[in-house]
MIGU-165131 format. One record per residue: residue number from 1; x, y, z of N, C-alpha, C in turn; residue in three letters. Coordinates in steps of 0.02 Angstrom, whole numbers, plus 32768, in hexadecimal, padded with zeros to 4 digits. Layout:
MIGU-165131
SITE seq n.xx n.yy n.zz ca.xx ca.yy ca.zz c.xx c.yy c.zz type
SITE NUM    X    Y    Z     X     Y     Z    X    Y    Z  Ala
...
END
This chain:
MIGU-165131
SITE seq n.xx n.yy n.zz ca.xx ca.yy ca.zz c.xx c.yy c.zz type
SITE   1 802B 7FC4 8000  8000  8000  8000 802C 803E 8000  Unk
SITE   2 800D 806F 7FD0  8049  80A8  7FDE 8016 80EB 8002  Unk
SITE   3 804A 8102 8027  801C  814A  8045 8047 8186 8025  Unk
SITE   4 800B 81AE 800C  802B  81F2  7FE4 801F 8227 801E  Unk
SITE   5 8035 8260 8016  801E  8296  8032 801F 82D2 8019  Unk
SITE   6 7FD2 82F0 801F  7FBF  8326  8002 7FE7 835F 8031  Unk
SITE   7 8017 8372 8012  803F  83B1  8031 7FF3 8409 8022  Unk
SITE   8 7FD9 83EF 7FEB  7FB0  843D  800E 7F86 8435 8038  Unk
SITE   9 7F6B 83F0 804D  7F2D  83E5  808B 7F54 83E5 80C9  Unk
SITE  10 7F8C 83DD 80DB  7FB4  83E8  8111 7FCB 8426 811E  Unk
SITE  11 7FE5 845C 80E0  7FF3  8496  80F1 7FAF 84CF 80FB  Unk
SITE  12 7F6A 8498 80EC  7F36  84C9  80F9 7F27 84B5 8139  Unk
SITE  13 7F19 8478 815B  7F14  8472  81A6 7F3D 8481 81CE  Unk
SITE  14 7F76 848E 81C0  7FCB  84B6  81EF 7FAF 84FF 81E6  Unk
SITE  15 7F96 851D 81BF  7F89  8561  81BB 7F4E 855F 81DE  Unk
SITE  16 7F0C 854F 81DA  7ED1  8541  81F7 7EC7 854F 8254  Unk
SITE  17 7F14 850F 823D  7F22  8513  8280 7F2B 854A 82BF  Unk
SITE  18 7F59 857C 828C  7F7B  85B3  82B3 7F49 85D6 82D1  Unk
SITE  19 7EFC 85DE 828B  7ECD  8611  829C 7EB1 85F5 82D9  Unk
SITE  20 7E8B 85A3 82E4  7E81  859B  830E 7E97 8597 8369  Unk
SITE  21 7EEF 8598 8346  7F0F  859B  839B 7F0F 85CD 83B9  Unk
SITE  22 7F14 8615 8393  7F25  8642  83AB 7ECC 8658 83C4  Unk
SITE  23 7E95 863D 83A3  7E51  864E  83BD 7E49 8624 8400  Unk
SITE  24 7E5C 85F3 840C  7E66  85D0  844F 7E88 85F8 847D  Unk
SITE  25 7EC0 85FE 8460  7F00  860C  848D 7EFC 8662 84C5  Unk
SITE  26 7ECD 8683 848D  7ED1  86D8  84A4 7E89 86CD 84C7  Unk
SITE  27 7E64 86A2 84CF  7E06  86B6  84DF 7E16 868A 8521  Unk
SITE  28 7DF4 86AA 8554  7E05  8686  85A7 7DBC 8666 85A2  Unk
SITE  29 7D90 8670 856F  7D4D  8624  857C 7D80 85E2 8570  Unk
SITE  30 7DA4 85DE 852B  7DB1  85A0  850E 7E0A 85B0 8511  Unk
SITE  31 7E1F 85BC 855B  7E61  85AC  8553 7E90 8585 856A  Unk
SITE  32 7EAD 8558 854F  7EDB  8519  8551 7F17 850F 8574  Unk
SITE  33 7F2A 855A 8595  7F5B  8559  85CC 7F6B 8520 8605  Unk
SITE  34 7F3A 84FB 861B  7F36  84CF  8656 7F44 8480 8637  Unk
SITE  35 7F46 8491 85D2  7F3F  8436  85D2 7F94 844D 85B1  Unk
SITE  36 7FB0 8406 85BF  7FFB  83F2  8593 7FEF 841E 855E  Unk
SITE  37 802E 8424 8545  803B  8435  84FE 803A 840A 84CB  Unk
SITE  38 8034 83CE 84EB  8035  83A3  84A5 7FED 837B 8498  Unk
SITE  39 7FBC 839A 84D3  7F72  838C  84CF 7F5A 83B9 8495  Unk
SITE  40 7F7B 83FE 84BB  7F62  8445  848B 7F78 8432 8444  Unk
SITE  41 7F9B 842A 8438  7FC4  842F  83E6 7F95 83F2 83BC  Unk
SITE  42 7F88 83B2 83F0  7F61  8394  83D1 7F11 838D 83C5  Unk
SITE  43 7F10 83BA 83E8  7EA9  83D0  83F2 7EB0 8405 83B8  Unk
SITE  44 7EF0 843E 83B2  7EE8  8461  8385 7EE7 845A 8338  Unk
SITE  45 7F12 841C 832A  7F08  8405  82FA 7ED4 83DE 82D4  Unk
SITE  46 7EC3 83A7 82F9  7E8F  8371  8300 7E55 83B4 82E2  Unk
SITE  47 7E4C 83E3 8306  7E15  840F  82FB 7DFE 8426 82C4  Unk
SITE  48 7E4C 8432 82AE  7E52  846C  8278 7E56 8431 822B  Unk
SITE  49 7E63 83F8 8239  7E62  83B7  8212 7E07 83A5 8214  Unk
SITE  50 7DED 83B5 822A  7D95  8394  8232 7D79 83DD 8220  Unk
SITE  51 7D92 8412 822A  7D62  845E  81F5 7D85 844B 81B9  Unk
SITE  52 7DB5 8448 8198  7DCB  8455  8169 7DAD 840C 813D  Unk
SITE  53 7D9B 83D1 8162  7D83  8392  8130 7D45 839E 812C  Unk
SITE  54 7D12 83BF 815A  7CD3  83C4  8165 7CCD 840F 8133  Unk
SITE  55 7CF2 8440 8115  7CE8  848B  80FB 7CC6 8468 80C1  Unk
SITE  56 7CAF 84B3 80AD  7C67  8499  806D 7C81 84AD 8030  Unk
SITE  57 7CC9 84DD 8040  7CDA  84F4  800E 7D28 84CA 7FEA  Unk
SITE  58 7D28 84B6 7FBE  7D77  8487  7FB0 7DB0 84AE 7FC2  Unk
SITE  59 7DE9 8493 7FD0  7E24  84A7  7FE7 7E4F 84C3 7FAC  Unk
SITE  60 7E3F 84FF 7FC6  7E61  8522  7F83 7EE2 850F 7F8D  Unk
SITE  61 7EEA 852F 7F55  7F31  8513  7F4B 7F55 854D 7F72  Unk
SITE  62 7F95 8538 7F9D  7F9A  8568  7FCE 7FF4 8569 7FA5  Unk
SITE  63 8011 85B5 7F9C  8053  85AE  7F93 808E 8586 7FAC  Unk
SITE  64 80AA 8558 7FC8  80D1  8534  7FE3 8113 8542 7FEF  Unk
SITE  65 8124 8582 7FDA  815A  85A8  7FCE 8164 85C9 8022  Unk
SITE  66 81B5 85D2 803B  81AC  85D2  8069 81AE 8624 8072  Unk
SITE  67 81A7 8657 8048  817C  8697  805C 811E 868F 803C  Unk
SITE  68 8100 865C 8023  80CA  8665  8017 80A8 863D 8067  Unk
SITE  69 80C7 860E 808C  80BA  85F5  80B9 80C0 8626 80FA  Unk
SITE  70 80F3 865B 80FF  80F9  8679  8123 80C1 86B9 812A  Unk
SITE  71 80B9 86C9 80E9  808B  86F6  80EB 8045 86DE 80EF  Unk
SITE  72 803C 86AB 80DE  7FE0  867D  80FF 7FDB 868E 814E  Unk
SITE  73 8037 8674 815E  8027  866B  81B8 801F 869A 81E3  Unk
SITE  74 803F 86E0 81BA  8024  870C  81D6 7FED 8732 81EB  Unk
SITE  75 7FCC 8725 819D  7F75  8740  819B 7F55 8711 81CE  Unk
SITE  76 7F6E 86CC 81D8  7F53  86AA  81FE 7F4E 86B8 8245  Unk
SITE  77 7F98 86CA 825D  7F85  86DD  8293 7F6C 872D 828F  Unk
SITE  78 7F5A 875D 827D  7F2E  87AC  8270 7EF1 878F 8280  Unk
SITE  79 7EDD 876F 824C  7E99  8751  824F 7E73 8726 8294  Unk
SITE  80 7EA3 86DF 829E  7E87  86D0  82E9 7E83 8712 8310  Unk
SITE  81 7EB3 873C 8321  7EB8  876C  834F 7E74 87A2 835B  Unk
SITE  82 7E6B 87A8 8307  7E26  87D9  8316 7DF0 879F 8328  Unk
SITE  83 7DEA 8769 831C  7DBB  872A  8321 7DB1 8740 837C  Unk
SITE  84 7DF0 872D 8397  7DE5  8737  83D7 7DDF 8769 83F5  Unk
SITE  85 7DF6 87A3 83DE  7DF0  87D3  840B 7D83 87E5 841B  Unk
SITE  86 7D6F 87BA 83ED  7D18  87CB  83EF 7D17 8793 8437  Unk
SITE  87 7D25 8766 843D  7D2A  873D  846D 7D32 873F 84A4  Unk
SITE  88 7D72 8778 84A9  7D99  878F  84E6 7D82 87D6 8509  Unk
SITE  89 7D5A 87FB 84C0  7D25  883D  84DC 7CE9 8822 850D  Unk
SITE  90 7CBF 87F3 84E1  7C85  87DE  84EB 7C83 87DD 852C  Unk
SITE  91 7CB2 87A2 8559  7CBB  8780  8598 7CE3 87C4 85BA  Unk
SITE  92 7D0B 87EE 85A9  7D1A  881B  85D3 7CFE 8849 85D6  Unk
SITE  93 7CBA 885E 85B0  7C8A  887A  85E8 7C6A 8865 8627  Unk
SITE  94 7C68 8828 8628  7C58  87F8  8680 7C79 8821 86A5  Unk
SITE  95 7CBC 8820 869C  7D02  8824  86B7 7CF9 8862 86D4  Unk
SITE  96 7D03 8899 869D  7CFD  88DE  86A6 7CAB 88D8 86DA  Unk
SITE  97 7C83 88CF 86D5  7C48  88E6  86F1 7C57 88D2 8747  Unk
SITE  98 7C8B 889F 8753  7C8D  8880  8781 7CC4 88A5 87AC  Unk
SITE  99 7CEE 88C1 8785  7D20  88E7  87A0 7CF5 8921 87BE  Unk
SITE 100 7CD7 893B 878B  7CB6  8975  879E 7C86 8968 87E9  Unk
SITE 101 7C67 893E 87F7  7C37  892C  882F 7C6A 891A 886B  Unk
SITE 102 7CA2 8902 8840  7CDF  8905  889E 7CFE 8946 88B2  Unk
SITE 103 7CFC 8976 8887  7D0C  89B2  8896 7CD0 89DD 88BF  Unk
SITE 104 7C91 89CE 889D  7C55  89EF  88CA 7C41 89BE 8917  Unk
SITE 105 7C5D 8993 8916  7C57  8968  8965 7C92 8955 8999  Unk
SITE 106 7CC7 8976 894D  7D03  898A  8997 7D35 8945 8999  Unk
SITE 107 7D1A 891E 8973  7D37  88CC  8950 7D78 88E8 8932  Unk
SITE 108 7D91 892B 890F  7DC1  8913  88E4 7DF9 88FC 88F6  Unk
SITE 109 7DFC 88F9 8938  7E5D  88D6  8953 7E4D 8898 893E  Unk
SITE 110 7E0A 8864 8950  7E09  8820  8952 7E10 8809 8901  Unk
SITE 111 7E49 87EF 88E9  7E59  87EE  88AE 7E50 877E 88BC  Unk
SITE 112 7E49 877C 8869  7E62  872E  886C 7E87 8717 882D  Unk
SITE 113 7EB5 86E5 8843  7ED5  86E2  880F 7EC2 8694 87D3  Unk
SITE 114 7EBF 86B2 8780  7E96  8693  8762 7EE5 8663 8742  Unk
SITE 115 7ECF 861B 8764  7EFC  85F0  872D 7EFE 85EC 86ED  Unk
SITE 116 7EC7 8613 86C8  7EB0  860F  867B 7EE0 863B 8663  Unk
SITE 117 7EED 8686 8672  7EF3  86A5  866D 7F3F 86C3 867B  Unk
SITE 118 7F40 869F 86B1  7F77  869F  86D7 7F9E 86ED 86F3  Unk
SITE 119 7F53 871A 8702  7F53  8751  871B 7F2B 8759 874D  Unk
SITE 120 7F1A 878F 876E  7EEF  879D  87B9 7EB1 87AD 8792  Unk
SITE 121 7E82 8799 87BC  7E39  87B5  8796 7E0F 87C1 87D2  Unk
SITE 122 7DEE 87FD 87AE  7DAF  8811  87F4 7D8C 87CF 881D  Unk
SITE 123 7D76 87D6 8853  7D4A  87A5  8887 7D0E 87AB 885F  Unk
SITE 124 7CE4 87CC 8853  7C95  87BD  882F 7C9A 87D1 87DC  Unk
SITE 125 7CD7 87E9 87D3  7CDA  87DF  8783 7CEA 878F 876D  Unk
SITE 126 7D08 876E 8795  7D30  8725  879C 7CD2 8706 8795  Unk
SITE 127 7CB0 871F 87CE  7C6A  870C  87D8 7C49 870B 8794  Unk
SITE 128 7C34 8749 8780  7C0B  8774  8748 7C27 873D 8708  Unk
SITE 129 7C74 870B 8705  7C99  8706  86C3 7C86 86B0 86D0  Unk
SITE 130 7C76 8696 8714  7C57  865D  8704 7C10 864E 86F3  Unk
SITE 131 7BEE 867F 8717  7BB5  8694  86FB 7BB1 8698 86AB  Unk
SITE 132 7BE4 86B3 86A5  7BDB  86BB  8645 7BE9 867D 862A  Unk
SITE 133 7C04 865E 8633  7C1C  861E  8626 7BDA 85EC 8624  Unk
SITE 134 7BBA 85FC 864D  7B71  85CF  8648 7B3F 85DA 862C  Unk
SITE 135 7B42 8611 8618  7B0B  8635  85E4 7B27 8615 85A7  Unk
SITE 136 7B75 8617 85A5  7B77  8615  8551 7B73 85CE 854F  Unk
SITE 137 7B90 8596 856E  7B7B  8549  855C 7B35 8559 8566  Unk
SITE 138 7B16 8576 8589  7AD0  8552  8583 7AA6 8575 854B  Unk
SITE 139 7ABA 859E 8525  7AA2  85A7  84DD 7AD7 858F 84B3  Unk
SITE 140 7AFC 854D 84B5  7B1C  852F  8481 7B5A 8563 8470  Unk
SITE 141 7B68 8597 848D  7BA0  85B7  8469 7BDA 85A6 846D  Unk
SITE 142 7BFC 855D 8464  7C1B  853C  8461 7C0C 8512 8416  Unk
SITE 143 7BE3 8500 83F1  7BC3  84EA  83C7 7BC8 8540 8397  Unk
SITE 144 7BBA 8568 839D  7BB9  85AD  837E 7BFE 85C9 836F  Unk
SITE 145 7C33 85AD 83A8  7C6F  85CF  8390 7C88 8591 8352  Unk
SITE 146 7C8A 8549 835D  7C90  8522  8326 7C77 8547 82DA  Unk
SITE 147 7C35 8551 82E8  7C0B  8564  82B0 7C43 8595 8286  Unk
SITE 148 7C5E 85CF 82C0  7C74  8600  82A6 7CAF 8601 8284  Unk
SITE 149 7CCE 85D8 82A8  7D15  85B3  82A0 7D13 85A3 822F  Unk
SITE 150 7CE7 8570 824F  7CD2  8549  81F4 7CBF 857C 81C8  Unk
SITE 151 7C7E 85B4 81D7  7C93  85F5  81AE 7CB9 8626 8194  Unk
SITE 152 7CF8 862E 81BE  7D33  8650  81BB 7D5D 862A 818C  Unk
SITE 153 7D61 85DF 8194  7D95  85BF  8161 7D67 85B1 811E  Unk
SITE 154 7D24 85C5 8117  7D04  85C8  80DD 7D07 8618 80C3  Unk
SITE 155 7CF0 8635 80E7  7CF6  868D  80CE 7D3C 86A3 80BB  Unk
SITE 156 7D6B 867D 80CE  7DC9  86A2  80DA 7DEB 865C 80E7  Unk
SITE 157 7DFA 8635 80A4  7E15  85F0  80A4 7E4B 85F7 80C8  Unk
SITE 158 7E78 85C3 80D4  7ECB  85D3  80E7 7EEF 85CF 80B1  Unk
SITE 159 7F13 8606 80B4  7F44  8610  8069 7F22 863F 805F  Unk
SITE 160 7EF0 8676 8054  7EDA  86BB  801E 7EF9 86E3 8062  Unk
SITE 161 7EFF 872F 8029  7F0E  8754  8033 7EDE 8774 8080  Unk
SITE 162 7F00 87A0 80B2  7ED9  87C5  80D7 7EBC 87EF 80B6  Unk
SITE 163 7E64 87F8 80D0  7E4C  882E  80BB 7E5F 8877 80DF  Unk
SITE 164 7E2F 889F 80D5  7E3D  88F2  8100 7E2A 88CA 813E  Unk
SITE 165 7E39 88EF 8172  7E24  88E3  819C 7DF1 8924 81AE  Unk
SITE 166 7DB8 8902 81C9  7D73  8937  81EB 7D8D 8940 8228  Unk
SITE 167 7DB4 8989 8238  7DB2  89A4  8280 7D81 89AE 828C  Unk
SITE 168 7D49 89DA 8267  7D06  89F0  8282 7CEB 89AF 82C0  Unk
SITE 169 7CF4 897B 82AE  7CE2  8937  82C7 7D03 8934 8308  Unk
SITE 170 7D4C 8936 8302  7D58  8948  8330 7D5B 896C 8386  Unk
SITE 171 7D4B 89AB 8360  7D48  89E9  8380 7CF0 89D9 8388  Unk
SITE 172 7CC4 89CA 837D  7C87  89B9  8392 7C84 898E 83C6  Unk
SITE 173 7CA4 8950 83C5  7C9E  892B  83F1 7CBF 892C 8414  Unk
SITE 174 7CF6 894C 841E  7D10  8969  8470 7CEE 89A0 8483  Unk
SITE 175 7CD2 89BF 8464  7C96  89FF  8480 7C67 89CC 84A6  Unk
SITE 176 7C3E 8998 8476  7C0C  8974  8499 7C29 8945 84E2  Unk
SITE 177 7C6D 8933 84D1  7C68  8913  8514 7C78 8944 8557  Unk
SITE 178 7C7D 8978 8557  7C76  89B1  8599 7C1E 89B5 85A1  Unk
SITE 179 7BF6 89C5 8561  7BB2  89CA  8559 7B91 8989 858F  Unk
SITE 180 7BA4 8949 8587  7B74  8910  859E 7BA4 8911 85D7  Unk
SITE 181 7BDF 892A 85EE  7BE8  8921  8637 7BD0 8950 8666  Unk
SITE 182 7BC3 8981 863C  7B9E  89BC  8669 7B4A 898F 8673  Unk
SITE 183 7B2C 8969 8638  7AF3  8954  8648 7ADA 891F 8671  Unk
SITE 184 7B19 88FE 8685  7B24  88C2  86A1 7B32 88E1 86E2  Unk
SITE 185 7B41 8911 870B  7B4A  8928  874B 7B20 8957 8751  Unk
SITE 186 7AE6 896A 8730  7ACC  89A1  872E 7A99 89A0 8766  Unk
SITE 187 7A6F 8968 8779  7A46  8957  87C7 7A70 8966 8805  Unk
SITE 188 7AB4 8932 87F9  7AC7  8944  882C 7AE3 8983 8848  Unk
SITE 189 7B02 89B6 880A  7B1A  89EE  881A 7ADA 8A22 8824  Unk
SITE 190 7A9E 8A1D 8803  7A64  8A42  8819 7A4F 8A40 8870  Unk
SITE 191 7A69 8A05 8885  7A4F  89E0  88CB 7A77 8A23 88F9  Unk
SITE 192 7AB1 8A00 88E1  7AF0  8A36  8928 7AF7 8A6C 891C  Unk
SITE 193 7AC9 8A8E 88D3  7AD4  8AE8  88D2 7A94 8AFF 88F7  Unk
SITE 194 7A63 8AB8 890E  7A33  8ADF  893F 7A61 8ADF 897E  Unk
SITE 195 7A67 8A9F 8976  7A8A  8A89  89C4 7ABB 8ACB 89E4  Unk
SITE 196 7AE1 8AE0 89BF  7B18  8B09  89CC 7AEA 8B60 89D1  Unk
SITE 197 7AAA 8B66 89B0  7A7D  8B95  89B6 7A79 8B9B 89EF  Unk
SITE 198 7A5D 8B59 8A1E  7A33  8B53  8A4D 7A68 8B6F 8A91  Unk
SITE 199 7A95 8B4E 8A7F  7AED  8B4E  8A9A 7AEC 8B95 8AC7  Unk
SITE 200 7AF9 8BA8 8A6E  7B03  8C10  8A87 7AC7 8C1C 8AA8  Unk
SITE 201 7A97 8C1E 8A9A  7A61  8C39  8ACA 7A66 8C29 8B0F  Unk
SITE 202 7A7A 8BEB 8B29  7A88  8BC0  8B69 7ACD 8BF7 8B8A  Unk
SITE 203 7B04 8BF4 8B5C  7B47  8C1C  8B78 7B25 8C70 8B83  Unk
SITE 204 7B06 8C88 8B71  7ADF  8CC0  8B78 7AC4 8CD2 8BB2  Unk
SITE 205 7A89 8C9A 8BC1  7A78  8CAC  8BE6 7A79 8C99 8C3F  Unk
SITE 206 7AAB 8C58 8C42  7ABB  8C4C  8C62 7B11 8C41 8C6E  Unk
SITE 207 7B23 8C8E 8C70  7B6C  8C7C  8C6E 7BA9 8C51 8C8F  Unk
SITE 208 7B7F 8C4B 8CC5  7BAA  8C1E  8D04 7BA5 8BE0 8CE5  Unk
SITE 209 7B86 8BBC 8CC2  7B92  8B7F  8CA5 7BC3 8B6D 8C67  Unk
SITE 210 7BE8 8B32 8C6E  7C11  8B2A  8C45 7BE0 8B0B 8C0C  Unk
SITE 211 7BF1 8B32 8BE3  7BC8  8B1E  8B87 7BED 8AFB 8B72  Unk
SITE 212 7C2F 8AF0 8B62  7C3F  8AC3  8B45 7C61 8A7F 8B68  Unk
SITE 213 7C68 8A71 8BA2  7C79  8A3F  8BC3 7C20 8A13 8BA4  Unk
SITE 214 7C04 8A42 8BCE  7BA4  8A17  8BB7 7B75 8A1D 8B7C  Unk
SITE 215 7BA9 8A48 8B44  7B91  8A3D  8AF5 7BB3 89F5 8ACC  Unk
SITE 216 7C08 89E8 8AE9  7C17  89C1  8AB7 7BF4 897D 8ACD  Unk
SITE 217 7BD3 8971 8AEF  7BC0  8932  8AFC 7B89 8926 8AD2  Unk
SITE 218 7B5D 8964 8ADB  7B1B  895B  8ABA 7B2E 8965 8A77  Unk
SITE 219 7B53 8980 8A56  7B61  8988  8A14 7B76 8953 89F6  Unk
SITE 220 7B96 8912 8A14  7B98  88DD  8A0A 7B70 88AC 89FA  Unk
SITE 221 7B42 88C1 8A41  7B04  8883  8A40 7AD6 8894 8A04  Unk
SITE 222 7ACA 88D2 89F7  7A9D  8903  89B9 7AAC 88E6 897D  Unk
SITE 223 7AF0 88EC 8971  7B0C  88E2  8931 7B09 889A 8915  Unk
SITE 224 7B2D 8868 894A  7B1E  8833  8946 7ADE 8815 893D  Unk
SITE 225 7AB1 882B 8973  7A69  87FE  896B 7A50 8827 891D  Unk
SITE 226 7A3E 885C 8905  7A4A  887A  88D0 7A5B 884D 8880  Unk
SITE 227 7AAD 883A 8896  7AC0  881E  885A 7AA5 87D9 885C  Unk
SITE 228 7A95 87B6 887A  7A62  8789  8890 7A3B 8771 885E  Unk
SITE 229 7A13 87A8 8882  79CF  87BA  8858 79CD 87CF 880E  Unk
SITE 230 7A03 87E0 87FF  7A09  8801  87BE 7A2B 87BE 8790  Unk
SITE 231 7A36 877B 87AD  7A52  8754  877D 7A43 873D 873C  Unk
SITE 232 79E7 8727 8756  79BF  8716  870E 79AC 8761 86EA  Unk
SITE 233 79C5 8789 86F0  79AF  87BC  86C9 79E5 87D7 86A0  Unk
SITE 234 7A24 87B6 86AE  7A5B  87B4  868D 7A49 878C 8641  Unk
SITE 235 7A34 874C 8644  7A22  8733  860D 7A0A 8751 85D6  Unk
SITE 236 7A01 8797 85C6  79DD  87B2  859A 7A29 87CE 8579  Unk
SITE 237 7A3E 87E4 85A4  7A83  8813  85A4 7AB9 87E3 8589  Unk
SITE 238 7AB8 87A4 85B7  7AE3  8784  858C 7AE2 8775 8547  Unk
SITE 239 7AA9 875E 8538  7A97  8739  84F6 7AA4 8773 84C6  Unk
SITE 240 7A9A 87B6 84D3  7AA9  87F5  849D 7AFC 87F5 849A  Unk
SITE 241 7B1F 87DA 84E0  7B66  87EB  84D4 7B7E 87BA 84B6  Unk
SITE 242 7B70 8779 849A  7B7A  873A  8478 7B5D 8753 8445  Unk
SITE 243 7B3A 8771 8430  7B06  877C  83E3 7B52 87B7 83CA  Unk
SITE 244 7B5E 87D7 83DF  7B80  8808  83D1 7BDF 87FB 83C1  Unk
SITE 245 7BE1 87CE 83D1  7C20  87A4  83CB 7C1D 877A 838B  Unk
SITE 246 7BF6 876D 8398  7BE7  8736  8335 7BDC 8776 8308  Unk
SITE 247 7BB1 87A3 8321  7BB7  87D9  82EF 7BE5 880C 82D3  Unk
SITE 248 7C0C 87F8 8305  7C55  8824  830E 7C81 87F8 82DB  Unk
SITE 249 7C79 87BC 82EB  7C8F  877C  82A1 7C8F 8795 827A  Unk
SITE 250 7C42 878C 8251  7C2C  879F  8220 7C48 87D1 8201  Unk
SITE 251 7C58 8811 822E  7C70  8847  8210 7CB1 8849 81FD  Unk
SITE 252 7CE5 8825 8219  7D16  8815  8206 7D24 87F8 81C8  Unk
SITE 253 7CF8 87B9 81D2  7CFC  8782  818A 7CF0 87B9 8154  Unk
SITE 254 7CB8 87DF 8153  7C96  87FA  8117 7C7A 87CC 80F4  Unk
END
């Protein structure tokens, strides 16, 4: 028996590849820091070997030349990068909204540190980012980033040229992710600008009492029972900040 090998179906899943590692590698939902390197390299491949047999569109002929290879791998990695950075906005509005709510409850020393990430991350943004995490498996967005994955190597094969790139796209969706973290803390920060209302009126009129020894407690319990309450109402918020991430795709792909 003889085995041949298609040198352009290999230099299109090695390229495939890159887009997909670096979309793993930069997004703290789907990042691979905690497994071996030789798990990663092979989940990344395996992956990028099952979009590229499953694509609808044939494998176009990729230069093999070692500046036509170099210049694929580059666009490749440009491309994952903007792929993820919709990924890495989306979920760091949690983040941001969460930071923001430890600063209004006096939380921001209590930091934690994220093995994903392998940086410090807020106490209820850490909260707010597993929270997000369950919204998006439980609308399949795990199944959606695949989807997206297989559209990108159909819209922008491996091997063509980079297109322009859409800053507008950009610059929109880092506008929007400050927008949905302000909307995502917005109960609870409405809660403690009474609370802190009520506060001053209290330091006013009863000056001999300490206001803030007997505000930060309650501003705690407020905020907390608050964000609570405000969890299932996140679901609306989330699902727009996942809708807006594929659309942020879209705008990229063209």
């Amino acid at each position: 028996m003889r085995l041949s090998l298609d040198l352009n179906w290999i230099a299109t899943v090695l390229l495939s590849s890159i887009r997909v590692g670096i979309l793993f590698l930069m997004t703290p939902l789907l990042a691979l820091g905690a497994l071996p390197v030789n798990v990663r390299v092979l989940f990344v491949l395996a992956l990028s070997a099952v979009l590229i047999a499953g694509a609808a569109t044939p494998i176009g002929t990729i230069d093999l030349s070692v500046a036509g290879l170099a210049a694929a791998a580059a666009c490749e990695v440009v491309l994952g990068g903007l792929l993820a950075f919709g990924l890495f906005a989306g979920f760091a509005a949690f983040q941001l909204a969460g930071r923001l709510l430890d600063l209004q409850l006096g939380l921001g020393v209590a930091v934690l540190f994220d093995p994903t990430t392998r940086s410090q991350a807020p106490l209820l943004g850490t909260l707010l980012f597993m929270v997000a995490v369950m919204f998006f498996f439980q609308i399949d967005g795990h199944h959606l980033v695949l989807r997206g994955l297989a559209y990108s190597l159909e819209r922008i094969p491996p091997g063509t040229p980079m297109r322009e790139i859409d800053f507008g796209a950009l610059v929109a969706m880092f506008g929007a992710m400050f927008a949905f973290a302000a909307a995502i803390s917005a109960p609870v920060v409405f809660v403690l600008l009474l609370a802190d209302a009520a506060l001053s009126i209290m330091a006013r009129s009863m000056p001999q009492m300490n206001v803030f020894f007997a505000g930060l407690p309650l501003k705690i319990l407020l905020g907390l029972l608050t964000l609570a309450l405000s969890v299932p109402l996140m679901a609306p918020v989330a699902q727009k900040v996942f809708q807006s991430i594929f659309g942020y795709w879209q705008r990229v792909l063209g």
